[in-house]
C-alpha positions as CSV (number, residue, x, y, z in Angstrom):
1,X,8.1,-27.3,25.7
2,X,8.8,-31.4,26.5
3,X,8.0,-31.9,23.0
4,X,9.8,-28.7,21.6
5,X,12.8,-29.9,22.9
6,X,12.3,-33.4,22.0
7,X,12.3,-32.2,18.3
8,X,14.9,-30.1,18.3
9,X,16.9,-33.0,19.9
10,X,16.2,-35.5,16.9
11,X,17.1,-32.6,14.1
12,X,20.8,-31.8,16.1
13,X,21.0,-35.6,15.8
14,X,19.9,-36.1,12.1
15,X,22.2,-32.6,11.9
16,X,25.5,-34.1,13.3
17,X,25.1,-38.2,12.6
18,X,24.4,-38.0,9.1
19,X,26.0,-36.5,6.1
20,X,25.1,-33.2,4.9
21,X,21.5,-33.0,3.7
22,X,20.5,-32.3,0.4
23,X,18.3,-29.0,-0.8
24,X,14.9,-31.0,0.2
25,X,16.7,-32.8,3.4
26,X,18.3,-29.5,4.8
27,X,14.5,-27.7,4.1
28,X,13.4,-30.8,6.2
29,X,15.3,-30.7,9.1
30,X,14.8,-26.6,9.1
31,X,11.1,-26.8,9.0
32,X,11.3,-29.3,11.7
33,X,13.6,-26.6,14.0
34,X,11.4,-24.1,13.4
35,X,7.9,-25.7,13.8
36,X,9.6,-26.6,17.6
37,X,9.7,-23.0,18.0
38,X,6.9,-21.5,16.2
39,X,3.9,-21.6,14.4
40,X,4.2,-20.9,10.9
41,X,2.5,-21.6,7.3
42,X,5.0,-21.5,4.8
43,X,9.4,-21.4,4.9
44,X,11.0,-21.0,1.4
45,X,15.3,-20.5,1.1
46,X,17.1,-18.3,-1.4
47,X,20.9,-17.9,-1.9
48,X,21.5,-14.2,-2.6
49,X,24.6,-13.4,-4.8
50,X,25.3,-10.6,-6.3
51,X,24.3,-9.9,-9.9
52,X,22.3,-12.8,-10.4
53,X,19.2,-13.8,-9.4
54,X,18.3,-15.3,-5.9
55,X,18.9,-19.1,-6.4
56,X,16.1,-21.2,-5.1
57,X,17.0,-24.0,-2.4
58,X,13.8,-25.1,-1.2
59,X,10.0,-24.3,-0.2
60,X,6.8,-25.6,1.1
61,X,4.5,-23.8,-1.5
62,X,2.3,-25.7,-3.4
63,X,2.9,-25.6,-7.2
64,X,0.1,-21.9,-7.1
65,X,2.1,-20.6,-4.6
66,X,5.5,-21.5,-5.9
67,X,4.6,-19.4,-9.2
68,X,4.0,-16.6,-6.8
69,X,6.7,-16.2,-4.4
70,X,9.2,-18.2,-6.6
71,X,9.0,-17.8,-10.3
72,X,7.5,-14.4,-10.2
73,X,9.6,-13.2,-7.4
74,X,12.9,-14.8,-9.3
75,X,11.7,-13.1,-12.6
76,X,12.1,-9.6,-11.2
77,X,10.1,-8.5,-8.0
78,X,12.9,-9.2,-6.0
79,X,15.1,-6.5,-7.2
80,X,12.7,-4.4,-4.7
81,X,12.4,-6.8,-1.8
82,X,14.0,-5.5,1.4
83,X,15.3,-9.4,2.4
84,X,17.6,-9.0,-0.9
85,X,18.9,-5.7,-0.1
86,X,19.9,-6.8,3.3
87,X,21.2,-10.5,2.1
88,X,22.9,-8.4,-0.4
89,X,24.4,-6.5,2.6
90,X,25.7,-9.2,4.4
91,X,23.3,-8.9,6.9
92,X,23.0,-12.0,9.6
93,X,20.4,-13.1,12.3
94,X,16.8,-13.5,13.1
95,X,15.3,-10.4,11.1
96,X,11.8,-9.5,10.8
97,X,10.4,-7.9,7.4
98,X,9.3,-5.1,9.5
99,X,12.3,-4.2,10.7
100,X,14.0,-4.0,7.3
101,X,11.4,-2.4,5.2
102,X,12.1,1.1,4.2
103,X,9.5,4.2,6.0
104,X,7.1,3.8,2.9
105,X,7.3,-0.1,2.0
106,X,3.7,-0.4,2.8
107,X,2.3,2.1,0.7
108,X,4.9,1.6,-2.2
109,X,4.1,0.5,-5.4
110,X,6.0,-2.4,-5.1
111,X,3.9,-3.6,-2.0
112,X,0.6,-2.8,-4.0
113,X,1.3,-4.8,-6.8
114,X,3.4,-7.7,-5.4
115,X,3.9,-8.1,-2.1
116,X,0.2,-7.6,-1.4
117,X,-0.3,-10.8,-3.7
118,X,1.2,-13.2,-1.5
119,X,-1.3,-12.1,1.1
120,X,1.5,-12.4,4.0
121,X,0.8,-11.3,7.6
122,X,4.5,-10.9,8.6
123,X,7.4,-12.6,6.9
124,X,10.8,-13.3,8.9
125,X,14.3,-14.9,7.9
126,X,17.1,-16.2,9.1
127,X,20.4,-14.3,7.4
128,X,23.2,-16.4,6.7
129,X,26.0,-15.0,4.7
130,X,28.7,-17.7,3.7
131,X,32.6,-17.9,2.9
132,X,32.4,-16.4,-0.4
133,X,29.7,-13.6,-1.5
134,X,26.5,-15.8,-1.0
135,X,24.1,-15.3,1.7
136,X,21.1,-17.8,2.3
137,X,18.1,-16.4,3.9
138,X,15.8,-19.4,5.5
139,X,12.2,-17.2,5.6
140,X,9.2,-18.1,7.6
141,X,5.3,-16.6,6.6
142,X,2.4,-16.3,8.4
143,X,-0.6,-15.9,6.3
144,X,-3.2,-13.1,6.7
145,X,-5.3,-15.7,9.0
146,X,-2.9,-16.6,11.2
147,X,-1.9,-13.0,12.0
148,X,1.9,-11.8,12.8
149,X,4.4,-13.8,15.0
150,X,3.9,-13.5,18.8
151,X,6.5,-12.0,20.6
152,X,7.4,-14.9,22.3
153,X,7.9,-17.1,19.4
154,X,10.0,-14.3,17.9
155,X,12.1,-15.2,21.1
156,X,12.2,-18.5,20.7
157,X,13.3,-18.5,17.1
158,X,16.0,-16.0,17.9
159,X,17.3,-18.7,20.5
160,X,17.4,-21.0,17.4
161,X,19.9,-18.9,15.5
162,X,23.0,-20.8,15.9
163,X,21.5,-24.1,15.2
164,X,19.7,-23.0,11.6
165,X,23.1,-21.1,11.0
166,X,25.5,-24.4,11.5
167,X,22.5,-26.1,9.0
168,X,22.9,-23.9,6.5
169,X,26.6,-23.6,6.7
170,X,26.7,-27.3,6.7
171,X,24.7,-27.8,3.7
172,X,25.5,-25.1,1.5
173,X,29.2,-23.3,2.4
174,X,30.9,-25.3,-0.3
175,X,28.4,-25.0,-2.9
176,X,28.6,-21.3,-3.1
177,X,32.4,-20.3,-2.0
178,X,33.2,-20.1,-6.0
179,X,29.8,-19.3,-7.5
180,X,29.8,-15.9,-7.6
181,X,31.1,-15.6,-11.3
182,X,28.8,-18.3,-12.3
183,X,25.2,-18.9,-14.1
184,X,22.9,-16.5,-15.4
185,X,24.2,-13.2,-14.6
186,X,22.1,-10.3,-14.2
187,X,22.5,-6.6,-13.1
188,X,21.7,-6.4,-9.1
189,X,19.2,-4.2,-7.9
190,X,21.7,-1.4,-7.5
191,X,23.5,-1.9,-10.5
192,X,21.2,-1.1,-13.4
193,X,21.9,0.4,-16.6
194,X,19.6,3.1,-17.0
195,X,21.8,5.3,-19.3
196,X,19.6,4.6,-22.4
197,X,17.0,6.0,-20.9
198,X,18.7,9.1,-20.4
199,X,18.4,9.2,-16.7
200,X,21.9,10.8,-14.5
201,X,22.9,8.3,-11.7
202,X,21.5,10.6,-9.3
203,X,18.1,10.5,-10.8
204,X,18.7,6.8,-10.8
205,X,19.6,6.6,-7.3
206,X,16.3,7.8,-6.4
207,X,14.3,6.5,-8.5
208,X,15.6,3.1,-7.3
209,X,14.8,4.4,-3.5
210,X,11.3,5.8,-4.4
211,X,10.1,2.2,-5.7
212,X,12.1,0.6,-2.8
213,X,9.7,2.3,-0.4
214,X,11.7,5.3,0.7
215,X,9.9,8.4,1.5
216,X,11.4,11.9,-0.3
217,X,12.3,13.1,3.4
218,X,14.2,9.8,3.8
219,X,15.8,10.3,0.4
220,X,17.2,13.3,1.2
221,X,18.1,12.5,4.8
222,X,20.5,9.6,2.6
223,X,21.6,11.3,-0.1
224,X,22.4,14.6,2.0
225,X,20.0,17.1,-0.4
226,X,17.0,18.6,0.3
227,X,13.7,17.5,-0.5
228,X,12.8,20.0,-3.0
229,X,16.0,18.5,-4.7
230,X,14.3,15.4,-4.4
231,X,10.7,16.0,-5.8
232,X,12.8,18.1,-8.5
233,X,14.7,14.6,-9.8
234,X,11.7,12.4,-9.3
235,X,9.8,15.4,-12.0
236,X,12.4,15.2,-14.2
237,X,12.5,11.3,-14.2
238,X,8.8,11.4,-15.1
239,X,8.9,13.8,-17.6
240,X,11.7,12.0,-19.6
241,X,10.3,8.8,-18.8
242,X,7.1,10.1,-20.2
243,X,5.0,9.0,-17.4
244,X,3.0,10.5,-14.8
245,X,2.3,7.9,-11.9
246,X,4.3,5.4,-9.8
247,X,2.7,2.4,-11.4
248,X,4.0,3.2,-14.7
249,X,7.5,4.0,-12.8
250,X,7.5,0.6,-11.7
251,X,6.3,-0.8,-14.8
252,X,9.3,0.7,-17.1
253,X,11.5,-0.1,-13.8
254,X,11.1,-3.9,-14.6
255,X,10.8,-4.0,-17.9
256,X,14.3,-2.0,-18.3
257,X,15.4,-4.6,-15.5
258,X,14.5,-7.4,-17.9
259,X,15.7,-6.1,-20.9
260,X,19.0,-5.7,-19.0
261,X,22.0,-6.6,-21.5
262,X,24.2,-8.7,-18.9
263,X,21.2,-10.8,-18.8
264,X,22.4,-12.8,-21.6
265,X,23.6,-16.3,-20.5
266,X,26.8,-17.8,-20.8
């Protein structure tokens, strides 16, 4: 630990004797922090705002990667992601992937045909939300080789909180305290407009929840309805969909995500 705390010593003094970093300097001094703590293979930060997409602040991918689990996840995957949803909720702290992922994340579509592709072993974050609407999540991946994050290095990094918290307030609180009207705007994941394709709010509700990962029992248990009710909507969305699997679900779920009218720029 000499050398841990020898490291984490340096960053608080490049974090308090030097002006605010920029994107690339703040991903710097993080990666630094958290390699004091933990092992890791990858670290990537998103601002979350509301209606637009996640913003990119930096990453360690290299330019395959970033196409991955930047420009693919930025061009609609992340409407699904469980990190969104709970930046989107304000949600702060260490928080493991596992812990937010809804009962049927791992078998859901959306994990088959994304989230298998960034062949992950367990993804964590830092949650930061700032003065404003923005929240910055500063994520850490262990590949499929290196296995999931040891229970003591979980520890450690939750010991880090305050330190990665200050950083990112530091960096990024003025930069996003009047930026929620601005950019690209977009329709947030639970603010689609499915009314052209004839679906009731209800029926949209769950389809959203179904893709999300949710189980029918776990539907129900939210929405306070049975499952029948449940299985009864997700028919009826199929049958006016004109589809018959949870892959083409998914498929007309993006595509009527990208075809969204409050897309349109400024």
């Amino acid at each position: 630990m000499g050398i841990a705390v020898e490291i984490l010593l340096d960053s608080f003094r490049d974090f308090v004797e030097h002006p605010a970093p920029d994107d690339a300097g703040t991903g710097r001094i993080f990666c630094r922090i958290a390699a004091a703590l933990s092992r890791f293979d990858e670290s990537v930060a998103f601002a979350y705002l509301p209606h637009r997409p996640p913003m990119h602040l930096f990453s360690t991918f290299s330019p395959a990667d970033f196409r991955t689990f930047v420009a693919d996840y930025q061009a609609g995957s992340y409407v699904l992601d469980p990190f969104c949803q709970a930046a989107l909720e304000r949600r702060s702290g260490l928080l493991r992937m596992r812990q937010l992922a809804p009962d049927r994340f791992f078998s859901s579509e959306y994990f088959r045909t994304y989230y298998t592709s960034t062949k992950l072993a367990e993804e964590i974050g830092y949650f930061v939300p700032l003065p404003g609407e923005a929240t910055v999540v500063l994520s850490l991946m262990r590949r499929r080789a290196s296995g999931s994050f040891p229970a003591g290095e979980i520890v450690r990094l939750a010991l880090g909180e305050p330190l990665v918290a200050a950083l990112v307030r530091r960096s990024w609180s003025d930069r996003f305290r009047d930026d929620a009207r601005q950019g690209a705007m977009r329709a947030s994941p639970d603010g689609q407009d499915w009314s052209r394709l004839n679906l009731t709010p209800r029926e949209t509700s769950i389809v959203e929840m179904v893709l999300r990962g949710h189980s029918s029992e776990a539907i129900a248990l939210r929405l306070g309805i049975s499952t029948g009710t449940v299985k009864v909507h997700r028919r009826n969305v199929y049958r006016k969909l004109g589809i018959s699997s949870q892959t083409q679900l998914l498929s007309v779920y993006l595509r009527n995500f990208a075809a969204d009218p409050r897309d349109a720029g400024p």
